[in-house]
N, CA, C and O atoms as a CHARMM CRD file, in Angstrom:
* protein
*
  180
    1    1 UNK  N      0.84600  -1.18000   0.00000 PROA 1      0.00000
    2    1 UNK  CA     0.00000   0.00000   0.00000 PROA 1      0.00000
    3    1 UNK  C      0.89100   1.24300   0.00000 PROA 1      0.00000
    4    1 UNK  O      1.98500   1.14700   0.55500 PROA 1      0.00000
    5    2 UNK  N      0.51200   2.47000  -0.60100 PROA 2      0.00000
    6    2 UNK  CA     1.11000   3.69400  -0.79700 PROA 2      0.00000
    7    2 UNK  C      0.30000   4.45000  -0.11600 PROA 2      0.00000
    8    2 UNK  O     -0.91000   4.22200  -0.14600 PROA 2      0.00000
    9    3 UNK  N      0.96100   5.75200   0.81000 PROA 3      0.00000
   10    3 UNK  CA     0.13200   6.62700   1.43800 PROA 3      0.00000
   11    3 UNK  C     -0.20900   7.90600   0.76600 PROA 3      0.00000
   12    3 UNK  O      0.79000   8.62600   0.76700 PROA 3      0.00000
   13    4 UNK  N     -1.19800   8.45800   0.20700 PROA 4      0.00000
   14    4 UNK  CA    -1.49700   9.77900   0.13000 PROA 4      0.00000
   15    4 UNK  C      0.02200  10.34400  -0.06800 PROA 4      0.00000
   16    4 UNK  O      0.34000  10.68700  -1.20700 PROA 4      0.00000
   17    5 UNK  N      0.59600  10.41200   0.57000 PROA 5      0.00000
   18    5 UNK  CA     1.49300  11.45700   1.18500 PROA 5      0.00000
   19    5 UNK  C      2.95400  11.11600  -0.37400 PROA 5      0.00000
   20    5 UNK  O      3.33700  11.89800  -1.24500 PROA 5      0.00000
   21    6 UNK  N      3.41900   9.48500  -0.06400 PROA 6      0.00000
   22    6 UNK  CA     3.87300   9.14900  -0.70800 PROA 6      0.00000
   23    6 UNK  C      3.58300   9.17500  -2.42600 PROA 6      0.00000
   24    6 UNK  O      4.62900   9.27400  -3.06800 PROA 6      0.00000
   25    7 UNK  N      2.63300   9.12100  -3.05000 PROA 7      0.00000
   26    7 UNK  CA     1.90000   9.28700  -4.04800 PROA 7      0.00000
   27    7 UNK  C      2.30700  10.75500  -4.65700 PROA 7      0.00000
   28    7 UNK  O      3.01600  11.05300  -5.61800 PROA 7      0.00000
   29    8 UNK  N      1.58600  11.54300  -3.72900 PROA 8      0.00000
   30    8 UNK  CA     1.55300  13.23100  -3.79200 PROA 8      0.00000
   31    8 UNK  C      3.29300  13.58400  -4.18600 PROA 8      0.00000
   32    8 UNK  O      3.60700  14.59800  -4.81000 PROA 8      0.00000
   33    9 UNK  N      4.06200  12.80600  -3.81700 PROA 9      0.00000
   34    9 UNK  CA     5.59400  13.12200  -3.95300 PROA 9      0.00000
   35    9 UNK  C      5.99700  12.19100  -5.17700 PROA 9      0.00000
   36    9 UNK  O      6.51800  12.78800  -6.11900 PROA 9      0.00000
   37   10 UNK  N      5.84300  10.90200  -5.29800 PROA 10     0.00000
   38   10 UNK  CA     5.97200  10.94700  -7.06000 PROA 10     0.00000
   39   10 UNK  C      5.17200  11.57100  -7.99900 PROA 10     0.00000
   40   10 UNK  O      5.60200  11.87400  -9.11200 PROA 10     0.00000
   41   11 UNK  N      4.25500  11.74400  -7.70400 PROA 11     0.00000
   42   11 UNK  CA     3.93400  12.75700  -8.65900 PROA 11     0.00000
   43   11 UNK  C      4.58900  14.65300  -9.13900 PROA 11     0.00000
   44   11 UNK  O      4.52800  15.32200 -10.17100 PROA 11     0.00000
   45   12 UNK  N      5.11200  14.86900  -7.87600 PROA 12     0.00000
   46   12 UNK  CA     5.31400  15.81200  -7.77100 PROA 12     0.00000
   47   12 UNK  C      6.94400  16.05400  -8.48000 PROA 12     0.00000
   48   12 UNK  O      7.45300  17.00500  -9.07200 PROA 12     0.00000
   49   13 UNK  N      7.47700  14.59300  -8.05800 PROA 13     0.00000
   50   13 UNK  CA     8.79200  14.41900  -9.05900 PROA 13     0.00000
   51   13 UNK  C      9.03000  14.05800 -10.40300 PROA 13     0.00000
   52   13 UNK  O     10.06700  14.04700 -11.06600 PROA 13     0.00000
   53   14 UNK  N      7.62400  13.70400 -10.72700 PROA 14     0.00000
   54   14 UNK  CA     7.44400  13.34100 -12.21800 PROA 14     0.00000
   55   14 UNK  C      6.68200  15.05400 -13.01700 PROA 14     0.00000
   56   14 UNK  O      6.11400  15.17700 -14.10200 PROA 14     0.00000
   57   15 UNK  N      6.92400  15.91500 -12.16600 PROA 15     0.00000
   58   15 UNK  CA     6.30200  16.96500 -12.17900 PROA 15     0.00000
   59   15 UNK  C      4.16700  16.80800 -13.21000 PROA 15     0.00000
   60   15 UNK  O      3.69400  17.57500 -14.04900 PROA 15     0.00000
   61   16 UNK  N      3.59400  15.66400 -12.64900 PROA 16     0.00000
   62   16 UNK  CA     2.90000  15.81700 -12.99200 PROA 16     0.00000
   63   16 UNK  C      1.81600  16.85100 -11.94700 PROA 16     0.00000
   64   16 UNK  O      0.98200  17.50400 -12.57300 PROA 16     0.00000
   65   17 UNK  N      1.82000  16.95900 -10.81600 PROA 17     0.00000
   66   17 UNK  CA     1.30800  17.78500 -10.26700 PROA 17     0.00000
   67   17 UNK  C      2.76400  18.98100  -9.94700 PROA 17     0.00000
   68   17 UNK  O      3.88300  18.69300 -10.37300 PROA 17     0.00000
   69   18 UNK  N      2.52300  20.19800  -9.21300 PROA 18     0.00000
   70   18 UNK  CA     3.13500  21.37400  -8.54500 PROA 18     0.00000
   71   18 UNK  C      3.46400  20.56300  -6.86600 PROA 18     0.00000
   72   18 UNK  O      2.95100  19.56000  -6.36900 PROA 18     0.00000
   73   19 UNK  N      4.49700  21.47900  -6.35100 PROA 19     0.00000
   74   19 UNK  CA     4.69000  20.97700  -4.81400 PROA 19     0.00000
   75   19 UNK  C      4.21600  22.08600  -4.56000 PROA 19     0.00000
   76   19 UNK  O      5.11800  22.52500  -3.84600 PROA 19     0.00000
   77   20 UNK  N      3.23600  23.12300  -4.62500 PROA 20     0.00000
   78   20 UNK  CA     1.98800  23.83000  -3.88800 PROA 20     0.00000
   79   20 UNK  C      0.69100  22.97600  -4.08800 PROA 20     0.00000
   80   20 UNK  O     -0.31700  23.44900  -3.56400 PROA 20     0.00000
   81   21 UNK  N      0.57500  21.96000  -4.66900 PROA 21     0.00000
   82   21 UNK  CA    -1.01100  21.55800  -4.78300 PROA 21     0.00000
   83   21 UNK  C     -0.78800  20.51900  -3.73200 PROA 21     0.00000
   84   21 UNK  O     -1.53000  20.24500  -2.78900 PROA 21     0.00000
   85   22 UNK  N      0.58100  19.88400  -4.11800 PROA 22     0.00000
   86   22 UNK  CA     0.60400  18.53900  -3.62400 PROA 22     0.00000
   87   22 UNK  C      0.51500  19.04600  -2.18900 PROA 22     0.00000
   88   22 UNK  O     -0.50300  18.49500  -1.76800 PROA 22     0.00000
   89   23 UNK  N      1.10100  19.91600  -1.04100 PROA 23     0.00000
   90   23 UNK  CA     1.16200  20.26100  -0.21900 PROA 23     0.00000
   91   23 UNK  C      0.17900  20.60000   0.55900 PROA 23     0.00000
   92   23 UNK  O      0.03100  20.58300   1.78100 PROA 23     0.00000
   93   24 UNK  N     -0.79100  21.06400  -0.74300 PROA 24     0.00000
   94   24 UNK  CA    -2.47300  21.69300   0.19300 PROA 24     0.00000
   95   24 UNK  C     -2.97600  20.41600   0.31400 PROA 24     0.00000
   96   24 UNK  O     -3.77000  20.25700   1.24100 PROA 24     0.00000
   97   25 UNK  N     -2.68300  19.31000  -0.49100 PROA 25     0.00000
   98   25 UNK  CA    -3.70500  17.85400  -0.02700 PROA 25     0.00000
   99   25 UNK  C     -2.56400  17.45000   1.06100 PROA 25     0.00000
  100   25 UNK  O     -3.03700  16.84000   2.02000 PROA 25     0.00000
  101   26 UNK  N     -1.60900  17.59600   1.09500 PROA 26     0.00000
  102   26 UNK  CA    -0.70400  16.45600   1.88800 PROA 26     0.00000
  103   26 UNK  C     -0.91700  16.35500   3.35600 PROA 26     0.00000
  104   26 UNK  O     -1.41600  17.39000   3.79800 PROA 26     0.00000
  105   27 UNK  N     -0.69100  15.40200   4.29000 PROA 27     0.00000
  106   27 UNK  CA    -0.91200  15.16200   5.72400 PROA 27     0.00000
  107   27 UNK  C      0.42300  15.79000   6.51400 PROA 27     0.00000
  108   27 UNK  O      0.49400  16.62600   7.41500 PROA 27     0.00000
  109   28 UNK  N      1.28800  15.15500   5.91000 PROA 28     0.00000
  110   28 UNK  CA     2.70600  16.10200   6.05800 PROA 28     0.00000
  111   28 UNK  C      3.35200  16.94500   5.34100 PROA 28     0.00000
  112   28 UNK  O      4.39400  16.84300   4.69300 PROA 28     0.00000
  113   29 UNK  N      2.30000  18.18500   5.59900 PROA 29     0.00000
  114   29 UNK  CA     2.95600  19.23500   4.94800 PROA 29     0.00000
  115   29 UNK  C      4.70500  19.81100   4.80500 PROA 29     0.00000
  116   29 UNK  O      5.27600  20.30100   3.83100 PROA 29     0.00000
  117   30 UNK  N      5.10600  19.57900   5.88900 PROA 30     0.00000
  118   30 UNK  CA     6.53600  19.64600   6.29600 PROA 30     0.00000
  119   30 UNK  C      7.37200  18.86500   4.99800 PROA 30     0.00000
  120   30 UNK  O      8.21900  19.46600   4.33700 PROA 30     0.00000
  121   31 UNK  N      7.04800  17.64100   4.78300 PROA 31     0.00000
  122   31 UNK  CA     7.41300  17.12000   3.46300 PROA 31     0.00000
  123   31 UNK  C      7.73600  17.59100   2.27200 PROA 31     0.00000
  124   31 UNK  O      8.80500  17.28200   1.74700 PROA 31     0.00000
  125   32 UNK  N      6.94700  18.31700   1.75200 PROA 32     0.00000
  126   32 UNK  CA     6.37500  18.87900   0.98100 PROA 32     0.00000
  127   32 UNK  C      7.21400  20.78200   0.50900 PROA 32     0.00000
  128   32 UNK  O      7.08500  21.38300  -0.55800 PROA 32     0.00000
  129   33 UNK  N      8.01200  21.24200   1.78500 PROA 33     0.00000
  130   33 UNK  CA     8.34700  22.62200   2.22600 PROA 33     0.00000
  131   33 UNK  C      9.53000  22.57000   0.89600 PROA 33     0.00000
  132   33 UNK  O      9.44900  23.15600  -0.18400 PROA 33     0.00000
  133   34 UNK  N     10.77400  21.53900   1.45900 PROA 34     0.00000
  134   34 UNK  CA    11.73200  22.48700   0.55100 PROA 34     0.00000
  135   34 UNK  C     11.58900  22.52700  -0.82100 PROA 34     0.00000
  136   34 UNK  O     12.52700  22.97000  -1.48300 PROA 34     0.00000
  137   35 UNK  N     10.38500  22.06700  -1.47800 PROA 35     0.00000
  138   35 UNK  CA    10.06700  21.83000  -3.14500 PROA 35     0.00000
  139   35 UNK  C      9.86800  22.95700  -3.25500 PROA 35     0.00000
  140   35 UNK  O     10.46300  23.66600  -4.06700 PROA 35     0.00000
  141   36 UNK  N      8.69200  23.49100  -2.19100 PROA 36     0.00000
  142   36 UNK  CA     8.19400  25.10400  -2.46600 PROA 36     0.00000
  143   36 UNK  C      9.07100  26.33800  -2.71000 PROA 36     0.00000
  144   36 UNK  O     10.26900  26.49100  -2.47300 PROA 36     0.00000
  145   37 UNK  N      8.10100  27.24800  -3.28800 PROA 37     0.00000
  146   37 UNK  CA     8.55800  28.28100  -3.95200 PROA 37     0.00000
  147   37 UNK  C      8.39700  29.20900  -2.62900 PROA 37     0.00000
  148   37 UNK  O      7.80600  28.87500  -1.60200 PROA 37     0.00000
  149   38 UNK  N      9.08100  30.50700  -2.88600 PROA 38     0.00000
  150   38 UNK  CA     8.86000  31.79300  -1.46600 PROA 38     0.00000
  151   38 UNK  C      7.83000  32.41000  -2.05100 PROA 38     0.00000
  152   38 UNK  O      7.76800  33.16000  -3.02500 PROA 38     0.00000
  153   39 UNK  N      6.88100  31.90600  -1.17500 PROA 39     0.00000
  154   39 UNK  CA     5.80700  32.71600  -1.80000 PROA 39     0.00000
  155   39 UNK  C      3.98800  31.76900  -1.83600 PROA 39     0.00000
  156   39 UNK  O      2.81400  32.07900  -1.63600 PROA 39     0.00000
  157   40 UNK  N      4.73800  30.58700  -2.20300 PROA 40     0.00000
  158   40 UNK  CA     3.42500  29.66100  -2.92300 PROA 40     0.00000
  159   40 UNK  C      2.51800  29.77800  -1.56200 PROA 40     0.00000
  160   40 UNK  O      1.42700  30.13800  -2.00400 PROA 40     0.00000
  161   41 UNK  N      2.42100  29.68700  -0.44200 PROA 41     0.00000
  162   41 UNK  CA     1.71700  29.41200   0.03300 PROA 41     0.00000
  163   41 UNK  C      1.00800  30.70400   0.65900 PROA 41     0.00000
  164   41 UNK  O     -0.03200  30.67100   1.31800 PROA 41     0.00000
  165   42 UNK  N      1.43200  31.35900   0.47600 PROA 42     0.00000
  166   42 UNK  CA     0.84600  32.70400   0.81000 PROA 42     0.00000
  167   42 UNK  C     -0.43900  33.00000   0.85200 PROA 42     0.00000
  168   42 UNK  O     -0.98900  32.43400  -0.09300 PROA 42     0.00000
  169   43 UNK  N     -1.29300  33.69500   1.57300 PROA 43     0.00000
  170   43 UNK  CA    -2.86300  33.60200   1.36900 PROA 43     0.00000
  171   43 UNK  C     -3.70900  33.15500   1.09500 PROA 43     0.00000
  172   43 UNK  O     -4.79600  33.57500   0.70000 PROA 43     0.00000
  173   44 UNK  N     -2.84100  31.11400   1.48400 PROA 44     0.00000
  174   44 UNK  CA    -4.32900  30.23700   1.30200 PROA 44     0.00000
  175   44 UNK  C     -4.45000  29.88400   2.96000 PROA 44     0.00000
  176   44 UNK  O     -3.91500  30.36300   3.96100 PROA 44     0.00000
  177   45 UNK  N     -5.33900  28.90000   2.74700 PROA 45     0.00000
  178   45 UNK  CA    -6.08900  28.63300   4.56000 PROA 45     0.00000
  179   45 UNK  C     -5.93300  27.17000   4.21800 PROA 45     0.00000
  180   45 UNK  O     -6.26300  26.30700   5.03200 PROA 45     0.00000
């Protein structure tokens, strides 16, 4: 079995999704940080 989390990160290395989308679904966001851009997450909830 693959977790959410794990998934969200090959994809994100196959750049079929962004590491801002993958991050708003992810459980461990922390994961997800050093892909991001300065900025991406800015003024969402």
């Amino acid at each position: 079995m693959i977790t959410m989390d794990n998934s969200l990160l090959a994809r994100v290395k196959h750049n079929t999704i962004g590491p801002k989308e993958a991050s708003m679904k992810a459980a461990n966001k922390a994961r997800f940080a050093p892909r991001l851009k300065r900025g991406d997450l800015e003024g969402s909830h």
